[in-house]
N, C-alpha and C positions, 0 to 999 in steps of 0.2 A: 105278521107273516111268520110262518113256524119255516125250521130250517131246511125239514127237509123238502119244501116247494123252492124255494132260493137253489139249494142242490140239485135240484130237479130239473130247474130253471138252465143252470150252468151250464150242464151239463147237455143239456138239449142243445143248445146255442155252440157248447165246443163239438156237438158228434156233428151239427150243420156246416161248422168250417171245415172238419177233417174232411168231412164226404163233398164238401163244395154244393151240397144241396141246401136250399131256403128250408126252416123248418117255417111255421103260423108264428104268430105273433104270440112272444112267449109271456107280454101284458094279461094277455085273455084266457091263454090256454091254462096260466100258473095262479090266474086272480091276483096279479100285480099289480098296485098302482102307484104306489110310494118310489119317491126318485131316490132315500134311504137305500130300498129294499134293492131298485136298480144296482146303485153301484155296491152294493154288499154281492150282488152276482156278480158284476164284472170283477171286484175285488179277489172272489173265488177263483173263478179261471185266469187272476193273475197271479194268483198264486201257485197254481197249477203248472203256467206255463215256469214260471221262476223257477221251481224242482224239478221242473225236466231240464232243466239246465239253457233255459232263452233266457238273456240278459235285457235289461231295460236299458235302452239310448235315449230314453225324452218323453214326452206327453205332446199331445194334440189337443187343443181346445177347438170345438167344433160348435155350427150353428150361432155363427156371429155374425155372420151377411146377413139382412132383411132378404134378401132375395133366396137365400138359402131356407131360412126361415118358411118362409111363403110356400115354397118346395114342397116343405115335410108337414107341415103345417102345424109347427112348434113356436115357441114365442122366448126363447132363454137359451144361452151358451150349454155345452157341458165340456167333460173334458173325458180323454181315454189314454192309454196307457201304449207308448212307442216302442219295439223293440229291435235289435241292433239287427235281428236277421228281414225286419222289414224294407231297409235302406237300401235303396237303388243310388248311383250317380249319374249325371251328364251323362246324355249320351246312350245309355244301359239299355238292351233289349230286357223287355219282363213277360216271363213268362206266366201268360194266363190261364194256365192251368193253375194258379197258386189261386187265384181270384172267382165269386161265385157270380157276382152280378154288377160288376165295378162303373165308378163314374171318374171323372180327375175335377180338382180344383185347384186354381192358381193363385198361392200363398208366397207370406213370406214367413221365412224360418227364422230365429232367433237362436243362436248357440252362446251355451254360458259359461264366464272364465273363471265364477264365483257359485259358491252354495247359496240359497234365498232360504232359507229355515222359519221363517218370520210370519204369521199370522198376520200380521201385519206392515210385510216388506212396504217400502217405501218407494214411489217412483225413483227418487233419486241412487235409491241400492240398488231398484231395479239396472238404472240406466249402467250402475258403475259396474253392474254383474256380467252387462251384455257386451262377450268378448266381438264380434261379431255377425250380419245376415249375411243371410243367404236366398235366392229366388228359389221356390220351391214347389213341387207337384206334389198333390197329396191324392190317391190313388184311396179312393173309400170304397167299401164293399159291405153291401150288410146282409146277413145269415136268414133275414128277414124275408119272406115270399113277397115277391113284388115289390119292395121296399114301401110296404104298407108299414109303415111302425108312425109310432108314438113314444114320445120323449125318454119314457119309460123304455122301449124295447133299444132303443138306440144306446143307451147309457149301458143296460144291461150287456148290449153287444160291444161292450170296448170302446162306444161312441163312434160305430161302424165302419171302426179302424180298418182298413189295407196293407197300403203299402207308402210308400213316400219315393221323393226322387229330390236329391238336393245339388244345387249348382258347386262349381269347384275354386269361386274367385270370392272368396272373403270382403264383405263392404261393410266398413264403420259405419258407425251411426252420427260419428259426430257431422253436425252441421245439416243433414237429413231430417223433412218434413216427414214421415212416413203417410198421413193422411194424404198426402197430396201425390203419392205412388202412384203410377196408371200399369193399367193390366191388359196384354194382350191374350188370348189363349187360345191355341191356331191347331185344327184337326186336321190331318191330314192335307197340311199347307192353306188351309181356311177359317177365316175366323170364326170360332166357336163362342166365345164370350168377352166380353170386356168389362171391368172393375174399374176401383180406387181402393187406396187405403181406407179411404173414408168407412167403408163398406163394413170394412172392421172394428164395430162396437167404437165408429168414432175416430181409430187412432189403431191398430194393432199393440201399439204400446200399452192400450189401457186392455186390452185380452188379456196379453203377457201378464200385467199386472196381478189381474184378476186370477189369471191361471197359478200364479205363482202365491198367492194369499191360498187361495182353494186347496192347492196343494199341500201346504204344510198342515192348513187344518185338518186337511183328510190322513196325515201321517205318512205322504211321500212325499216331502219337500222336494223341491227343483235339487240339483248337485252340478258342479262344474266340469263340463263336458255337455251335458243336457242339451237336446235341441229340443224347442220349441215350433210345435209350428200351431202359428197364431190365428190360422181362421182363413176363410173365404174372401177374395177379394173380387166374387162375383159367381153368379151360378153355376151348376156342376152341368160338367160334360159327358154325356155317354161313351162309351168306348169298349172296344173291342179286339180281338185277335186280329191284326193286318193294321188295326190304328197307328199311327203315329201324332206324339203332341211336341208341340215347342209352347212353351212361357217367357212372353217377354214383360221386363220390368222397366221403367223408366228411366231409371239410375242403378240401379240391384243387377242388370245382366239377365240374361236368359237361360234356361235349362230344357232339355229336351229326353224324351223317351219315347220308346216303338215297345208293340203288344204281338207276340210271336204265340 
């Protein structure tokens, strides 16, 4: 892949968010096919966005439900790049105008009180890193026409990052099954999906894991402050301007957001 199709790439995918329009499938249109080549564009426009002065809060590891999977019709995690002006809280009206073609999934967030630097962090630094979860909305949108993409276009698009919405009551981990987490996810006072932890590569803990090795090798290790949010704990929900959602977790507390 020569540089300037990646730059080409990038750059197409950042004029689709600025304008809130879908461009095609930037796989086909740039003869992409390498998940390398992916995130060396998402890598671009995160760098892009760094110099204009957006700060990174965290990473997302996305496509770890089977049912999410089955969705897109992808077979493997990836991961995309979080930043501080994405963060909604409790509660928060969001405005969709910032969003092109959004859907919500009901997560749990991991926030860290340690750096994980480690190609090969260890569950147990994992566990000692994680200051606290949090129940979480992850608000995805992708630049993508009709959200036709491929594993490739998704990675390229920041792992068809949004927005996020994180709950405001802090839960340990200690003595919590996460696998065993159940998941309401309610539109407009109705249920729209329901999960488990399980849904999560197993474990959410073993995303986190995963996210946190991935990371370092890719040369953004995790940092302490870092939220994570770990994945799918069951299909994604369509949404729109007038929507309202609540997420309820079984033990984690619930979090809620409206789309004005």
């Amino acid at each position: 892949m020569t540089h300037p199709s990646l730059h080409a790439a990038a750059e197409a995918l950042a004029r689709a968010r600025d304008s809130r329009t879908p461009c095609p499938r930037v796989s086909e249109r740039f003869d992409i096919h390498s998940l390398a080549d992916a995130y060396a564009i998402q890598d671009l426009n995160t760098r892009v966005a760094l110099a204009a002065g957006r700060r990174l809060s965290g990473r997302k590891i996305g496509l770890t439900s089977l049912a999410v999977q089955q969705q897109l019709g992808v077979d493997q995690p990836d991961f995309g790049m979080l930043f501080a002006d994405m963060e909604y809280r409790d509660g928060d009206a969001i405005d969709s105008s910032r969003l092109i073609q959004p859907k919500a999934e009901g997560e749990i967030a991991f926030v860290l009180g340690r750096d994980l630097p480690h190609v090969d962090t260890t569950l147990a630094e994992l566990l000692r890193a994680v200051d606290h979860v949090l129940p979480a909305l992850e608000i995805v949108d992708s630049a993508i026409e009709d959200w036709k993409i491929t594993l490739v276009d998704t990675v390229a698009d920041n792992a068809s990052s949004g927005l996020y919405v994180l709950g405001k009551t802090p839960v340990s981990l200690a003595g919590l099954d996460l696998a065993l987490e159940g998941m309401l996810l309610e539109k407009n006072a109705a249920q729209a999906a329901i999960g488990l932890g399980a849904a999560c590569m197993g474990n959410p803990l073993d995303a986190c894991l995963w996210l946190a090795r991935t990371m370092a090798a890719a040369g953004r290790p995790l940092q302490a402050g870092d939220v994570l949010l770990s994945g799918a704990l069951g299909p994604m929900v369509q949404v729109q301007a007038g929507d309202s959602l609540r997420l309820r977790l079984t033990r984690l507390g619930e979090v809620s957001c409206r789309f004005v």
